[in-house]
N, CA, C and O atoms as a MOPAC input file, in Angstrom:
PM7 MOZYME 1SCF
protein

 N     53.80300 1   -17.60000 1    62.37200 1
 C     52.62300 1   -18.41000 1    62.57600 1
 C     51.82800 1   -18.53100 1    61.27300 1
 O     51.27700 1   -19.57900 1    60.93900 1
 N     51.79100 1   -17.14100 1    60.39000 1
 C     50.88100 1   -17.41300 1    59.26500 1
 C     51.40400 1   -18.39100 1    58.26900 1
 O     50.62400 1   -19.02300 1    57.55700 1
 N     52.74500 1   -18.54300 1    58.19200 1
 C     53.65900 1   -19.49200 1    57.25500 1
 C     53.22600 1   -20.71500 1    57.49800 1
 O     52.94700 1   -21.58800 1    56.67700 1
 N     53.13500 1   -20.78400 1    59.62400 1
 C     53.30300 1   -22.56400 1    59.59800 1
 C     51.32400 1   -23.06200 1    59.46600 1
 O     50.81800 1   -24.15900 1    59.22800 1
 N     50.82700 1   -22.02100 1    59.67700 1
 C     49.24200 1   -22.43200 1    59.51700 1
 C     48.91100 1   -22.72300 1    58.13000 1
 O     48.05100 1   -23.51600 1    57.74800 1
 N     49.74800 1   -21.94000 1    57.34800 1
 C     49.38300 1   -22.38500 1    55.69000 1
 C     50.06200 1   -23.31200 1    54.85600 1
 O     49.77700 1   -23.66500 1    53.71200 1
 N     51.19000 1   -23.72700 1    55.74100 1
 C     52.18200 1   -24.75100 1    55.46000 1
 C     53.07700 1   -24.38900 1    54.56700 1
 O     53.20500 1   -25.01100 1    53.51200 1
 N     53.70100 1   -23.49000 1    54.83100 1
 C     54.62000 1   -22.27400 1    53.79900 1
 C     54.04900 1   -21.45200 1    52.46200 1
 O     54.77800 1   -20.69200 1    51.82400 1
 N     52.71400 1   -21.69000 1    52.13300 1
 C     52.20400 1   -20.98900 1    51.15200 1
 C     52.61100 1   -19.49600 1    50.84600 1
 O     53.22200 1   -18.90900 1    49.95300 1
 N     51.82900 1   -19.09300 1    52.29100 1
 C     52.06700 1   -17.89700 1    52.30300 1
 C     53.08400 1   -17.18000 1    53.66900 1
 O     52.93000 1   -17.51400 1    54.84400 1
 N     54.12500 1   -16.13600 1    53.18600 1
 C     55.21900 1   -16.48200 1    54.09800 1
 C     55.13100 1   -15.28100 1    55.16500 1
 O     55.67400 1   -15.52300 1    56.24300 1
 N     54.70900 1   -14.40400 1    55.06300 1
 C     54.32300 1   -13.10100 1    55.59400 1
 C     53.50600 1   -12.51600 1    55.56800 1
 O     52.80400 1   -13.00500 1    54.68200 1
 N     52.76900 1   -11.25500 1    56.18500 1
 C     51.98600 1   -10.56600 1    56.60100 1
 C     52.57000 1    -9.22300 1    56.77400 1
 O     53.32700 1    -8.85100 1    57.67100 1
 N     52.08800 1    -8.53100 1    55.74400 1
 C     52.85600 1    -6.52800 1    56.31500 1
 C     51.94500 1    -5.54800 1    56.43900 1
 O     50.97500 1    -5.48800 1    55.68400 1
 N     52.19700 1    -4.54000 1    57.56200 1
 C     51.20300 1    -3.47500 1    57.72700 1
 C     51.94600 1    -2.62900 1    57.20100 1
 O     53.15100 1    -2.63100 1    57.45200 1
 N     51.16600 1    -1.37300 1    56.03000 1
 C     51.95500 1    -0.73300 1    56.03200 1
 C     51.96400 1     0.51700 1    56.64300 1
 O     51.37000 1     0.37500 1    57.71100 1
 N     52.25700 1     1.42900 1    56.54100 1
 C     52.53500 1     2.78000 1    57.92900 1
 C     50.66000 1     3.58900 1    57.26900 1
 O     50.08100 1     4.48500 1    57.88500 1
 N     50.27500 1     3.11900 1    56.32500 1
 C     49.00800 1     3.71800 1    56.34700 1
 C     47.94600 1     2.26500 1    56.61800 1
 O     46.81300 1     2.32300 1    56.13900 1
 N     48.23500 1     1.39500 1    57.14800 1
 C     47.40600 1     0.65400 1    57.21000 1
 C     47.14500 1    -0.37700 1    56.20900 1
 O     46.29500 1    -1.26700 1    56.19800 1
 N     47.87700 1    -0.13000 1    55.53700 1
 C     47.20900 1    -1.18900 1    53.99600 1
 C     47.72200 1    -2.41500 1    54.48300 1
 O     48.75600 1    -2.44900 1    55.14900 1
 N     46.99800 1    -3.53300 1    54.16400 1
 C     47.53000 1    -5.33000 1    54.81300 1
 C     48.13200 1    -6.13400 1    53.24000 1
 O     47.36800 1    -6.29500 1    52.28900 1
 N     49.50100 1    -6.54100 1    53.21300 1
 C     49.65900 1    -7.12000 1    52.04900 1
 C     49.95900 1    -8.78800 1    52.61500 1
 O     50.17700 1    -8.83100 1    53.82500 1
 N     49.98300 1    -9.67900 1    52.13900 1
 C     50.24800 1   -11.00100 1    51.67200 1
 C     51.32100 1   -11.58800 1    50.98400 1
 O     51.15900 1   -11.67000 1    49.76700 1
 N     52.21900 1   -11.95500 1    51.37500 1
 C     53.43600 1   -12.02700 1    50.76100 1
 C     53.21500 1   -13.94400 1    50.31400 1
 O     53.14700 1   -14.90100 1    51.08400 1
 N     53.16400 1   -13.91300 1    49.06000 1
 C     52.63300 1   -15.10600 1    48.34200 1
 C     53.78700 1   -15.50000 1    47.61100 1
 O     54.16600 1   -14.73300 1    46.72600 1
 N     54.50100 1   -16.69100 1    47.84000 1
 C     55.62400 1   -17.05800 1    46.32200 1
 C     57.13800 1   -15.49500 1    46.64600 1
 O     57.84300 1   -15.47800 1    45.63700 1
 N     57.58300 1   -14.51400 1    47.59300 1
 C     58.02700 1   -13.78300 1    47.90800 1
 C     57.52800 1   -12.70700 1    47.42500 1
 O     58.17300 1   -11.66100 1    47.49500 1
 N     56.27800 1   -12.74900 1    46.83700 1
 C     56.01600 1   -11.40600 1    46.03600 1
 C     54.54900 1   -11.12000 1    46.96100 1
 O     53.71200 1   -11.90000 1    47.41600 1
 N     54.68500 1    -9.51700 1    47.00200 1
 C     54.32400 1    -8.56000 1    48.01500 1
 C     52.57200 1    -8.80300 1    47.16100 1
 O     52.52900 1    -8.29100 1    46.04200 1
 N     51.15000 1    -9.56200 1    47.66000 1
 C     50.05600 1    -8.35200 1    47.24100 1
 C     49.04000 1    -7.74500 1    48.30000 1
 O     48.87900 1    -7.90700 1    49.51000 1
 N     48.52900 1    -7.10400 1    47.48600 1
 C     47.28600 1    -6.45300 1    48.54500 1
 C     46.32200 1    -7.64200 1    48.98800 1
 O     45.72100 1    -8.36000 1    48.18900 1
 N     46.25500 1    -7.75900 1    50.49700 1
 C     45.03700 1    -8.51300 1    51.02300 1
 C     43.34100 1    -8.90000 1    50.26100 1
 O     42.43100 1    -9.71100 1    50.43100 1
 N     43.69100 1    -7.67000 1    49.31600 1
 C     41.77200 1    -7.40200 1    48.81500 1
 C     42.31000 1    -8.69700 1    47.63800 1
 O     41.34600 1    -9.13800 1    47.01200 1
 N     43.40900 1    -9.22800 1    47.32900 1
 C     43.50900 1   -10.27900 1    46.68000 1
 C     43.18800 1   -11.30700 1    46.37800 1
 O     42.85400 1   -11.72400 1    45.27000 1
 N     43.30000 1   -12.09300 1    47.86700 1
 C     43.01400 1   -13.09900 1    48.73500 1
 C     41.48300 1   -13.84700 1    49.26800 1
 O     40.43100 1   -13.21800 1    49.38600 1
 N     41.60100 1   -14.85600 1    49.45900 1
 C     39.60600 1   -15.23600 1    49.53400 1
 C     39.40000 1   -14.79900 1    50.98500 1
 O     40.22600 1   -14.05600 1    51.51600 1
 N     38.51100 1   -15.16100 1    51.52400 1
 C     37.69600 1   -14.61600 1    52.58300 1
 C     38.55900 1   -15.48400 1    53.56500 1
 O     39.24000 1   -15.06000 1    54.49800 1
 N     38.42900 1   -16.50600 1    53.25100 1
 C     39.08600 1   -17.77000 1    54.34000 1
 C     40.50400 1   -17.22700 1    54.69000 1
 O     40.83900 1   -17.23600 1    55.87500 1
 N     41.31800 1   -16.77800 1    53.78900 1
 C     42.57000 1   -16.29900 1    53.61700 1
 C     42.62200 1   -14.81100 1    54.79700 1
 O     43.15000 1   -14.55400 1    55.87900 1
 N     41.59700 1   -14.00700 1    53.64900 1
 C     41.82100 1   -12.67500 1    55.03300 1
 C     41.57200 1   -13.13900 1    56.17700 1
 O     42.61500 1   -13.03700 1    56.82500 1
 N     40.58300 1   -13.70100 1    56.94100 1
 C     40.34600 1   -14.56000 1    58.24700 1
 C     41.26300 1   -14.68200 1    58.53900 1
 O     41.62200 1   -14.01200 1    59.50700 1
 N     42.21700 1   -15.59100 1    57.91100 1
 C     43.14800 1   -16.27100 1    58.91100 1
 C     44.61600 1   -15.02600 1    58.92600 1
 O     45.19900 1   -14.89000 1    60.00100 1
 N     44.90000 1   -14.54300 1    58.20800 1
 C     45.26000 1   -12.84900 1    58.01500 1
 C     44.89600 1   -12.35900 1    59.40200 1
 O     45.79000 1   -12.57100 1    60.22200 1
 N     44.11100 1   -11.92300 1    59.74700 1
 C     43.26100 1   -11.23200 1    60.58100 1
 C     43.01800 1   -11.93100 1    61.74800 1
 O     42.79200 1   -11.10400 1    62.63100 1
 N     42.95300 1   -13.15300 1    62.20900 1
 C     43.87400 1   -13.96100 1    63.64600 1
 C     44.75000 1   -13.91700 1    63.83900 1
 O     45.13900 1   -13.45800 1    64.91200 1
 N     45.78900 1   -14.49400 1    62.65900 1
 C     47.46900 1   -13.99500 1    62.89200 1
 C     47.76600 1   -12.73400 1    63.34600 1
 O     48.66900 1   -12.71700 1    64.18200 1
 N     47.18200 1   -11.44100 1    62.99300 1
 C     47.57800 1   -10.25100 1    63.30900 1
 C     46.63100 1    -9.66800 1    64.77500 1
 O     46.76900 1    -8.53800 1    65.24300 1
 N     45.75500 1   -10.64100 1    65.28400 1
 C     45.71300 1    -9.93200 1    66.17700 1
 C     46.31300 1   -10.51400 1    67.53200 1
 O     46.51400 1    -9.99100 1    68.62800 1
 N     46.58300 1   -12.16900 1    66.89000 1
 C     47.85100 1   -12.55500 1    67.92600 1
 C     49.22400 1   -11.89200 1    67.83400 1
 O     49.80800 1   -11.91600 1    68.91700 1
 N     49.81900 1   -11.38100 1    66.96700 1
 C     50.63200 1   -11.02500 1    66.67000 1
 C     50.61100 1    -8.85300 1    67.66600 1
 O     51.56700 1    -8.09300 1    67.81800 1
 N     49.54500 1    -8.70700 1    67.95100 1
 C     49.15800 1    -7.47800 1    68.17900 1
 C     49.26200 1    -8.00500 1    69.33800 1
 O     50.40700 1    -7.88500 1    69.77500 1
 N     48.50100 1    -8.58100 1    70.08100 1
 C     48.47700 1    -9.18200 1    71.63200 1
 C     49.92400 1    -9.16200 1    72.13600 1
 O     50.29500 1    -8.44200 1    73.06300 1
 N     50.81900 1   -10.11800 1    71.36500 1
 C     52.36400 1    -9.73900 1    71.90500 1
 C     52.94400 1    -8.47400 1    72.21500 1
 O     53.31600 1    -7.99000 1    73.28400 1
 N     52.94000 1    -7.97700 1    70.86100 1
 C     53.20000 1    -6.72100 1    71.06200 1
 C     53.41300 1    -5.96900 1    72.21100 1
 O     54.44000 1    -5.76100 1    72.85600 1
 N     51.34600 1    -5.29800 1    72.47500 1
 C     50.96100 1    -5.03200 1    73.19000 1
 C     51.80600 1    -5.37900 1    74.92300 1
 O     51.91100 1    -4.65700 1    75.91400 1
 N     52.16000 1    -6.44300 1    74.71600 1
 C     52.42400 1    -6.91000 1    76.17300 1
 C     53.66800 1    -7.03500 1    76.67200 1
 O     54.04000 1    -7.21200 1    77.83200 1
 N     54.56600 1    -6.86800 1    75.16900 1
 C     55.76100 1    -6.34400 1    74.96800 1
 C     56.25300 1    -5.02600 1    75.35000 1
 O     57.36400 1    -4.88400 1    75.86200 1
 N     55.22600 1    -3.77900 1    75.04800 1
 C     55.68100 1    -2.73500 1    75.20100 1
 C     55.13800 1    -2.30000 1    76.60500 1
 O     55.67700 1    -1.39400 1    77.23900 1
 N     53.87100 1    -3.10100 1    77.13200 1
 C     53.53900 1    -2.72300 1    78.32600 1
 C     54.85400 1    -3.30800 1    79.68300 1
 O     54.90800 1    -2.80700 1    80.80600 1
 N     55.67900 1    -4.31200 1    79.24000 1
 C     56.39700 1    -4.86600 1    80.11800 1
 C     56.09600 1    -5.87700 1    81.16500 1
 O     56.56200 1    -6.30200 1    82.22200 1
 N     55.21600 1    -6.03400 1    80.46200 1
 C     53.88000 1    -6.98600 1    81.22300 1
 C     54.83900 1    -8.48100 1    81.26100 1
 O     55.31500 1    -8.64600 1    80.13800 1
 N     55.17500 1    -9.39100 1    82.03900 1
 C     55.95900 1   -10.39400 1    81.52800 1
 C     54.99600 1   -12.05600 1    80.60400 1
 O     55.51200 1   -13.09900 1    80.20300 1
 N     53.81600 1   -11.70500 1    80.57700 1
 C     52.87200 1   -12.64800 1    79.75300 1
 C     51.31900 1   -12.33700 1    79.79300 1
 O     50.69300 1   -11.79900 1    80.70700 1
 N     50.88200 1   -12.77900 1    78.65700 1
 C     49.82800 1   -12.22000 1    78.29700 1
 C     48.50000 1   -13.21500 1    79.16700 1
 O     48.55300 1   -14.44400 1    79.14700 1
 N     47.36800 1   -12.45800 1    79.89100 1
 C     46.40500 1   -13.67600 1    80.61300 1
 C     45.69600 1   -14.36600 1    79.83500 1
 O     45.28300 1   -15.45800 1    80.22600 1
 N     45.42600 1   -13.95100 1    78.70800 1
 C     44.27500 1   -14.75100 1    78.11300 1
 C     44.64000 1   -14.56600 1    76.62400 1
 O     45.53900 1   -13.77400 1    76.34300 1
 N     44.20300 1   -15.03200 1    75.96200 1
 C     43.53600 1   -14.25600 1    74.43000 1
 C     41.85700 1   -15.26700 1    74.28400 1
 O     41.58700 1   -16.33300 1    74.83700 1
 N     41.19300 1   -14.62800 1    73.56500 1
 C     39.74400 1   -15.01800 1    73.52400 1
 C     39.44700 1   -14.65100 1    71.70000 1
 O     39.84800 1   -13.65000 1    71.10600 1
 N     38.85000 1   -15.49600 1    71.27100 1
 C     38.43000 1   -15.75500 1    70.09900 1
 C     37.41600 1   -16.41900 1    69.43600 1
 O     37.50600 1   -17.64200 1    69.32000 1
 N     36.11900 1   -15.61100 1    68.81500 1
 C     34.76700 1   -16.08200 1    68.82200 1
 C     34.96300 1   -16.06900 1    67.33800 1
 O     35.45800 1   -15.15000 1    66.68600 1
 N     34.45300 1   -17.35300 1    66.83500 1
 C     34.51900 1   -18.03400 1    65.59000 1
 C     35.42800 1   -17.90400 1    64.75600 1
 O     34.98200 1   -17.39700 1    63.72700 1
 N     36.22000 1   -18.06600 1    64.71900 1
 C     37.53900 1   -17.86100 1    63.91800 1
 C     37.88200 1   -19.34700 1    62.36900 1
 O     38.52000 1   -19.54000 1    61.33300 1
 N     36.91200 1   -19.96600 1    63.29000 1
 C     36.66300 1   -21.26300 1    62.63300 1
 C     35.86100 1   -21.40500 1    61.33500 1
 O     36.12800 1   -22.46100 1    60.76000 1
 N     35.06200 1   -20.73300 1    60.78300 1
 C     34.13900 1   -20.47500 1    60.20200 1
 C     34.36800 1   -20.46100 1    58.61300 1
 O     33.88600 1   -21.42400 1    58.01600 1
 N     34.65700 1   -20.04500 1    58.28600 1
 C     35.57600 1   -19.64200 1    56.68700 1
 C     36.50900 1   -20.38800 1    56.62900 1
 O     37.26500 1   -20.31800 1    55.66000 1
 N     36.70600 1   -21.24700 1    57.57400 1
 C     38.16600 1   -22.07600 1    57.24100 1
 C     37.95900 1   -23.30300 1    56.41900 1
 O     36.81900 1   -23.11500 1    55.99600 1
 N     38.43800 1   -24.66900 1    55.83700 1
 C     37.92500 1   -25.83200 1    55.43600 1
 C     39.13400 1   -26.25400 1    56.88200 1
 O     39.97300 1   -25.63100 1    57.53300 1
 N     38.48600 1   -27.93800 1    56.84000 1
 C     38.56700 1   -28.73800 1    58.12700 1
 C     40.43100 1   -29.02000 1    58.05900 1
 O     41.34700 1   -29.07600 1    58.88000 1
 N     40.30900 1   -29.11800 1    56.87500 1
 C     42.17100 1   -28.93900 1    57.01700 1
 C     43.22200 1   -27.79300 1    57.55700 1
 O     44.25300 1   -28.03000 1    58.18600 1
 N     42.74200 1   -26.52900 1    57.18000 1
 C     42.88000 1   -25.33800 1    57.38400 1
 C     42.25000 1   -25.32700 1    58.76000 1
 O     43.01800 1   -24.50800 1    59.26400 1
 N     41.13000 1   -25.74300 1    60.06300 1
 C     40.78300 1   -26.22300 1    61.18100 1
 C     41.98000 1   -26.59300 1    61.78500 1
 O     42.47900 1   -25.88600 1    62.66100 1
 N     42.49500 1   -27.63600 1    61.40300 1
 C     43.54800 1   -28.48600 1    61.51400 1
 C     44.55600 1   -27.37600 1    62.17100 1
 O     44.86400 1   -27.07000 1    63.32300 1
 N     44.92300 1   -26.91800 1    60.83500 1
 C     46.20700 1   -25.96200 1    61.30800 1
 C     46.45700 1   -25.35400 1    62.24500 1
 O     47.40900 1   -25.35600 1    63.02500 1
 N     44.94400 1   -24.43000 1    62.11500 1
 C     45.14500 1   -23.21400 1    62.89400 1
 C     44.95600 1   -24.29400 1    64.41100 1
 O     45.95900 1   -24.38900 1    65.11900 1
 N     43.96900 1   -24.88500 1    64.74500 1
 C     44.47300 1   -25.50800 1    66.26200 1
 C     45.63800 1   -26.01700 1    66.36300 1
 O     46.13200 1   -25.67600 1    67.43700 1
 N     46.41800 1   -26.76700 1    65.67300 1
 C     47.86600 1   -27.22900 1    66.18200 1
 C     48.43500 1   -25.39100 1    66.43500 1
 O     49.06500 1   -25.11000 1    67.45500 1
 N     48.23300 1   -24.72400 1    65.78900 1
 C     48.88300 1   -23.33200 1    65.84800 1
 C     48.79200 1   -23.10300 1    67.42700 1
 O     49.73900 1   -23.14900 1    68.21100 1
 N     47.57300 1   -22.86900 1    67.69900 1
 C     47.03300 1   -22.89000 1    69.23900 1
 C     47.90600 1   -23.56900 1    70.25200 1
 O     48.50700 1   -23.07200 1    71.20400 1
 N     47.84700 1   -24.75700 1    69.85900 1
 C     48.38400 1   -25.93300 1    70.62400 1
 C     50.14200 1   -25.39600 1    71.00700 1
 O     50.70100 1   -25.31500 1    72.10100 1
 N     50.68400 1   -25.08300 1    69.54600 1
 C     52.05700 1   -24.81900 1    70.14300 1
 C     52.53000 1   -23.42100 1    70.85000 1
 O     53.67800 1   -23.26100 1    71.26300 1
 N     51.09900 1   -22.03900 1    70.97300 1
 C     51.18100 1   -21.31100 1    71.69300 1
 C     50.54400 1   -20.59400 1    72.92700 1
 O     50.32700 1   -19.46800 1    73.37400 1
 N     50.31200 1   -22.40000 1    73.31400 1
 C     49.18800 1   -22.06600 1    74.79400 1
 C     49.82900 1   -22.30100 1    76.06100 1
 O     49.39800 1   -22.24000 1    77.21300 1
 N     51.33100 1   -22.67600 1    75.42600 1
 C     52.73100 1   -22.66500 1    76.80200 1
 C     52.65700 1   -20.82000 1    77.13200 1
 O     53.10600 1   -20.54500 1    78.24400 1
 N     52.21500 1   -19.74200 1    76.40600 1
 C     52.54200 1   -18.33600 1    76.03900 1
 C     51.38500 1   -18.04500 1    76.90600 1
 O     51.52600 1   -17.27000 1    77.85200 1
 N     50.08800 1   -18.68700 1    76.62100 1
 C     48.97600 1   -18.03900 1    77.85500 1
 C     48.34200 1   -18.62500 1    78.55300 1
 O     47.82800 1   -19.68700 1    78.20000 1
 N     48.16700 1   -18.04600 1    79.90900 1
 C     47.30600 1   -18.74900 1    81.01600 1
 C     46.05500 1   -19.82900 1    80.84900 1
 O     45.90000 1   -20.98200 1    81.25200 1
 N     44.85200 1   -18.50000 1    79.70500 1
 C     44.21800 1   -19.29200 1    79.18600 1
 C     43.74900 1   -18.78200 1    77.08900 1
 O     43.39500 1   -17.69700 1    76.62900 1
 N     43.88700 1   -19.58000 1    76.67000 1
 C     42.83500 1   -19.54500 1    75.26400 1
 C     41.89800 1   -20.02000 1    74.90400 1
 O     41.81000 1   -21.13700 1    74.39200 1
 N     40.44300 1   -18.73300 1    75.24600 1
 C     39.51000 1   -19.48600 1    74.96700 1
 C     38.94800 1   -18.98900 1    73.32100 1
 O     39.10700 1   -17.91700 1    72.73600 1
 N     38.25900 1   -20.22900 1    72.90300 1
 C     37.60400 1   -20.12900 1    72.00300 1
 C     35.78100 1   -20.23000 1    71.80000 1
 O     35.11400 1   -20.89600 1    72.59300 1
 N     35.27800 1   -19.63500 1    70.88400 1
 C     33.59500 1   -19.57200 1    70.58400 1
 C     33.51700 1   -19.95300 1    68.86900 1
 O     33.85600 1   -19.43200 1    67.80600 1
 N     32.87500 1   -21.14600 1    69.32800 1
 C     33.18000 1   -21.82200 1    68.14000 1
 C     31.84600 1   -22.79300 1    68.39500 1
 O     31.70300 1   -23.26300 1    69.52400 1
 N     30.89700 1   -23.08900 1    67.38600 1
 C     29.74600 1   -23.85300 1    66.55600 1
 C     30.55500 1   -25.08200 1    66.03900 1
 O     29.91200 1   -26.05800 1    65.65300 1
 N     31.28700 1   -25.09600 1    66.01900 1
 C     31.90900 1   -26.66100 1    65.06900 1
 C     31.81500 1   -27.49000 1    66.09000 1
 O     32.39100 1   -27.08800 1    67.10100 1
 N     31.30200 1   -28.48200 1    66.16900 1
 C     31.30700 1   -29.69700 1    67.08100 1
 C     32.51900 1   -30.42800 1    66.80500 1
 O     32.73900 1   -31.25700 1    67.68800 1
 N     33.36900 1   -30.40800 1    65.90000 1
 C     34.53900 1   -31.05600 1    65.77300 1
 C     35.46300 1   -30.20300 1    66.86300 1
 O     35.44900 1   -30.98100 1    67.81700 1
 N     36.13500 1   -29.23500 1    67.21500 1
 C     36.55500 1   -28.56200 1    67.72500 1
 C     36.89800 1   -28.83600 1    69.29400 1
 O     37.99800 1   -28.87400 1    69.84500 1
 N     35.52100 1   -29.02600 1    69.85600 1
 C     35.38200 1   -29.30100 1    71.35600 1
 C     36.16500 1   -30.91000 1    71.51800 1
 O     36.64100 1   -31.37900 1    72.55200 1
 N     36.13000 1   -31.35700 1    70.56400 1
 C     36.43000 1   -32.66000 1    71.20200 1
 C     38.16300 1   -32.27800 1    70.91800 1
 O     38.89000 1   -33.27000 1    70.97900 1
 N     38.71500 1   -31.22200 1    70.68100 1
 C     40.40000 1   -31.34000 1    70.51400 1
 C     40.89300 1   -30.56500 1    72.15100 1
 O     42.11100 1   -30.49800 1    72.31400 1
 N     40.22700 1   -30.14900 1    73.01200 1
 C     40.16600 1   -30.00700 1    73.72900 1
 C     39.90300 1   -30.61100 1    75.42800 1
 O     39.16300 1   -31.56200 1    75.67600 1
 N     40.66400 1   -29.84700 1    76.46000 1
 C     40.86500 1   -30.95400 1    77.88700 1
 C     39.38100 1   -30.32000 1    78.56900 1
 O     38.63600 1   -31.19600 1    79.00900 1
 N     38.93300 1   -29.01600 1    78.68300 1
 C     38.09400 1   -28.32400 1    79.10000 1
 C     36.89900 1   -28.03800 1    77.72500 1
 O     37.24500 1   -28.20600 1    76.55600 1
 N     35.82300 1   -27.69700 1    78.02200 1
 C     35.04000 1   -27.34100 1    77.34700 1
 C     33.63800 1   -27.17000 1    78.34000 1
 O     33.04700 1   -27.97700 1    79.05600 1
 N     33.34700 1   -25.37600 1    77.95000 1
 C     32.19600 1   -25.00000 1    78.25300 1
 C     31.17400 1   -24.96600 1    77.38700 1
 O     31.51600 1   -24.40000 1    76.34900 1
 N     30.12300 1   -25.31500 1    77.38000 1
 C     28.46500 1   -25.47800 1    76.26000 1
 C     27.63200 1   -25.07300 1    76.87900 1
 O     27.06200 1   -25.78400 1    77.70700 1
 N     27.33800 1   -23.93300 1    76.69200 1
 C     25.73700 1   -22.79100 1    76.79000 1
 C     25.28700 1   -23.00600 1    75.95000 1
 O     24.22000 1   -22.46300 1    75.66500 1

């Protein structure tokens, strides 16, 4: 997912057994503290969708109910917007529901449902 959100830039994401987050840029391995803010962000969605599977993998659970995500949008530019919702789009066959909390008024309108408090 992080490959197709960045449009092959960047090709991977590794934890390592102490925790350290690297960025695999051009095939070469660096440390996350590298990377701009917008970058770790989207780092840091990928991995906690990527954790959600998991999770639901080892529980034996046969699909995950939800995932929920409050501003994720924020640090991104509108192209990088772009991505990460088509990202969404091609893995919302995977959950019941995905909601999002999101200030961008562009956003709501890519959507069939939408709640506004």
């Amino acid at each position: 997912m992080y490959s197709q959100i960045t449009k092959g830039k960047y090709q991977n994401i590794e934890v390592s057994n102490d925790f350290d987050f690297f960025i695999y840029d051009d095939g070469k391995k660096y440390p996350i503290e590298r990377f701009s803010g917008g970058e770790v962000d989207l780092a840091n969605l990928v991995l906690r969708i990527a954790i959600s599977k998991t999770l639901t993998e080892l529980s034996g659970a046969s699909s995950i109910g939800f995932l929920a995500f409050d501003e994720v949008f924020g640090s991104q530019d509108e192209s990088r917007r772009m991505e990460i919702l088509e990202a969404f789009h091609t893995i919302k066959e995977q959950y019941r529901q995905i909601f999002l909390i999101s200030h961008e008024m562009e956003i709501k309108e890519m959507f069939e449902r939408v709640v506004e408090l």
